[in-house]
N, C-alpha and C positions, 0 to 999 in steps of 0.2 A: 478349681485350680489343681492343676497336676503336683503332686510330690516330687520332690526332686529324688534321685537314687543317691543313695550312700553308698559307699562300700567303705568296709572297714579295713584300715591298711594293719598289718601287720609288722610292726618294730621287732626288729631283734636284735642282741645286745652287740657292742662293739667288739667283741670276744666271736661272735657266731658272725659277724660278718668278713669278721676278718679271715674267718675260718674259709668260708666260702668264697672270700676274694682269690687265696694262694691255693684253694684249691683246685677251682676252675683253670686258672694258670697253670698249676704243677699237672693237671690231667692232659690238659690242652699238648704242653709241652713234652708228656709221656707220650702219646699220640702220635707226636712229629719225629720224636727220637722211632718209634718201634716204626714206623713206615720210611722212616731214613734207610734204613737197613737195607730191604728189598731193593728201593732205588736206587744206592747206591753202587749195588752187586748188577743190577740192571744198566744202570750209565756208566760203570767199569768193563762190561763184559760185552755192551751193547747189543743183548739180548732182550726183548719185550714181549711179554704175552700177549696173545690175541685179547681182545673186548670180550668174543665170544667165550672163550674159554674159563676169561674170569667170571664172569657174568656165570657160566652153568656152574661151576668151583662153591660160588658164594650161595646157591639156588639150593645145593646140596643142605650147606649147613645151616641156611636160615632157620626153617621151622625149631631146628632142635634149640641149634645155642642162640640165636638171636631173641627168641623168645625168654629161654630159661636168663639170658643179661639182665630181659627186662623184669622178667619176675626176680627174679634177685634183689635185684635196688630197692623194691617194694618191700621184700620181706626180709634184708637185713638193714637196712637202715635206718630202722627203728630201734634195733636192739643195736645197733655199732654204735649208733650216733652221728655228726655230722665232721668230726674230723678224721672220724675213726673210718667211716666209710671211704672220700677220699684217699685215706691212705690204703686202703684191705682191696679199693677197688685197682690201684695203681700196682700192688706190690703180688694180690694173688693169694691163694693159699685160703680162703675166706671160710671157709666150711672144717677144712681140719685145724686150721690153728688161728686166724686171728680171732675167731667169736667166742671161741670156749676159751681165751684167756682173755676178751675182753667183760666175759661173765664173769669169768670169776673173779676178776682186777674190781669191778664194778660190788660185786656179795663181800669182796673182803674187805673193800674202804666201806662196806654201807653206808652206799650215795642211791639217789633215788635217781632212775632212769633220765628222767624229763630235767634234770639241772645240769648248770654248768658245772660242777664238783664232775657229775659223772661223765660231762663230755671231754674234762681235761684226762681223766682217768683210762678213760676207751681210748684217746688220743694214744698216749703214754704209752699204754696197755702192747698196741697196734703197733707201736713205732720199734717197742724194745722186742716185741715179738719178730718184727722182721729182720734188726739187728744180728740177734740172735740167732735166727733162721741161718741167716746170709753167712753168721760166723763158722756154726757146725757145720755147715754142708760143706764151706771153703774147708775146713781141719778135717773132717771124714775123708772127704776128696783124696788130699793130700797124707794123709794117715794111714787110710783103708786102702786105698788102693790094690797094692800090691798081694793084698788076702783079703779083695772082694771076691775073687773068680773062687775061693775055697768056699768062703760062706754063700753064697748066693748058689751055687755048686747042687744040681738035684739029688747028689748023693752024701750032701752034707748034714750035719747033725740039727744044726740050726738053721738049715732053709726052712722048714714050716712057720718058725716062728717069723718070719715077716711077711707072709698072709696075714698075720692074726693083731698088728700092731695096730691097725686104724678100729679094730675093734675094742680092743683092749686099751685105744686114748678116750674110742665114747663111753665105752662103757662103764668108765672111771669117773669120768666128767660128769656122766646123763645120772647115776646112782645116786650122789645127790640129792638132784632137783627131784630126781622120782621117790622117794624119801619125802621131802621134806613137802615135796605137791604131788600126793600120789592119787588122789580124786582126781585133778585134771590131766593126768599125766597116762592113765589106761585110755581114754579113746584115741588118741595119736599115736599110740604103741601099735594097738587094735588096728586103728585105720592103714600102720604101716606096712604090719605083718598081711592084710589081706589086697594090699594092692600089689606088695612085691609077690603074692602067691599066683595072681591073675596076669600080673606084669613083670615078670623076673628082672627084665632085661630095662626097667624105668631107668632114665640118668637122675643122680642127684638133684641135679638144677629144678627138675620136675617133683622128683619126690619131697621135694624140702616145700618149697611150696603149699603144696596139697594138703601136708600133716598140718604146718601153720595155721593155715585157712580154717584146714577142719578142727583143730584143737580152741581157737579163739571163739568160733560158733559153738563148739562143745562146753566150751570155760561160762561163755554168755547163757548159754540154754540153762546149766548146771548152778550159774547163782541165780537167774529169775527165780527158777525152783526151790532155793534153799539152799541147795544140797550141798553146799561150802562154807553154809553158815558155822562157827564154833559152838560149842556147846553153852558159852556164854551169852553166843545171840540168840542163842535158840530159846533159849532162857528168857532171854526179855521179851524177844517176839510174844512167847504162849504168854507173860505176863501182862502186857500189851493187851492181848484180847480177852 
């Protein structure tokens, strides 16, 4: 007699569905708002691009960012969580500010990744980080304005310093974690510094990726081995045998 096939279904709680209900929706609806635009500058002006032209437009940027989208979703949506990405993916900015404040919303309640404690947190995290975003930028706007053209100005005192700001947010952020995981934390350094020396010109979407991949293989390799055990398991190991 033949066995019949199972599969096993997957429940998830009423909190994570519902998560997934409104966000499907609110993406959906992101989607139709941001292609409203075009069309409607198109059905006001009655002007419409060739097929052909869209078609070689889109041909251009496929490989880079079509790609880098999909690796994205892959390798932040384990660490955003599942309302946190929804939102990070709708609102933008995902690399400089919603992940490093959804780490660190997440290390300062010490919530463990995989719970719902840490999906309401990354949610939260996501939501006040864009708030926030959307408030400074309207008040800098309206603030700065009129003594941007000084500071940003090639002859000004303080143009270099905002070259040096996106380095000076990781590099605040990343000290930390490299501290506190510095065994796994040199091969994705390693692996980073020698691909941007072969590949100066890599985009993020690509670079971020890569180190992921290769740090998780590197973190795996490094506990089969040992080589992360504490001094306390080392301990019991040798006593073990």
């Amino acid at each position: 007699m033949k066995k019949k096939k199972t599969t096993a279904k997957v429940e998830f709680s009423p909190y994570i569905n519902s998560v997934h209900r409104w966000g499907r929706i609110s993406s959906v609806l992101t989607i139709l708002l941001l292609i409203s635009v075009p069309l409607a500058i198109c059905v006001h002006f009655n002007v419409w691009p060739a097929a052909n032209d869209v078609f070689n437009g889109l041909l251009k940027v496929i490989p880079i960012f079509w790609t880098s989208a999909v690796l994205e979703v892959i390798t932040y949506s384990p660490m955003l969580g599942t309302g946190a990405t929804y939102l990070s993916f709708v609102t933008g900015n995902i690399t400089n500010l919603k992940l490093p404040c959804v780490l660190n919303a997440k290390e300062s309640a010490k919530v463990k990744s995989d719970s719902e404690e840490a999906e309401v947190i990354s949610t939260i995290a996501t939501a006040t980080s864009s708030i926030v975003t959307t408030v400074i930028i309207a008040v800098g706007v309206v603030a700065l304005s009129p003594f941007l053209k000084y500071l940003t100005d090639e002859n000004s005192v303080v143009k270099p310093a905002f070259d040096y700001v996106l380095p000076a947010l990781f590099g605040a952020l990343g000290a930390g974690y490299f501290i506190k995981h510095w065994k796994i934390s040199i091969f994705p350094i390693v692996l980073a510094v020698v691909i941007l020396i072969f590949a100066p010109t890599i985009g993020t979407g690509t670079l971020v990726p890569i180190c992921v991949i290769g740090s998780i293989l590197a973190a795996f390799v490094m506990f089969k081995l040992g080589w992360l055990d504490s001094k306390e398991e080392r301990k019991a190991k040798k006593a073990k045998k």
